[in-house]
N, C-alpha and C positions, 0 to 999 in steps of 0.2 A: 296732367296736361295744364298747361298755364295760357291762359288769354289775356288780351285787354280789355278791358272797363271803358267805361267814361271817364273817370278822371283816373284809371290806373292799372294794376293787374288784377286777378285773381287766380286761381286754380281748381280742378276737379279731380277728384279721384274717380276710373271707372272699371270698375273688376265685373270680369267676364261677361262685358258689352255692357253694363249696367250701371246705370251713374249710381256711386257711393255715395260719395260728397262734393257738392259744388259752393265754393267756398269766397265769396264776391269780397271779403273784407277779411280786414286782420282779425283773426281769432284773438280772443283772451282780456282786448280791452273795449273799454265803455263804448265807445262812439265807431260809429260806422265807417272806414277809414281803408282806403284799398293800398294793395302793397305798392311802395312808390317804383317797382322798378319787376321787371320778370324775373332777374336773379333773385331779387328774395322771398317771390313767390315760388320757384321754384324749390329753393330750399327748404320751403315750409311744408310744399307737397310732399318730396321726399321722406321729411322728419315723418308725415302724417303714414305715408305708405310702410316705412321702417317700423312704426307703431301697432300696422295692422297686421306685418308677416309676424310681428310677436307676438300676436295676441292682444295685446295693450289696446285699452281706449284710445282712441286717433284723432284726442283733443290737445292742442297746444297750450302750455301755461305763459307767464310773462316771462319765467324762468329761461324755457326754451326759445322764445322770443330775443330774451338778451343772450343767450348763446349764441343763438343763427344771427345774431346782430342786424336784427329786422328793424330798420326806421316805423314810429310809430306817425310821424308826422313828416311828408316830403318838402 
């Protein structure tokens, strides 16, 4: 689920009523920095929910950051 911010988006994951992860800022770099737009928070939820139906730890790298071609700075 993606919302606005103050100054942008963020996203939550919530499995079976229950917040997972509520996630106010881009994952993966230094400074606290919300996503500049829904579309790419929304891409990021996905990646994170695709990571959980695998099994996988449902942290973002920079890696995956430049795949989903997430602006780090709007």
């Amino acid at each position: 689920m993606v919302y606005k911010t103050e100054n942008g988006f963020g996203y939550r994951v919530i499995v079976r009523g229950r917040l997972l992860i509520n996630q106010d800022f881009i994952p993966a770099i230094q400074e606290n920095v919300p996503f500049c737009d829904s579309i790419e928070a929304a891409a990021a939820c996905n990646l994170v929910i695709q990571k959980i139906k695998r099994n996988e730890m449902p942290t973002l790298t920079l890696k995956d950051l430049s795949i989903l071609k997430i602006k780090t700075k709007c």
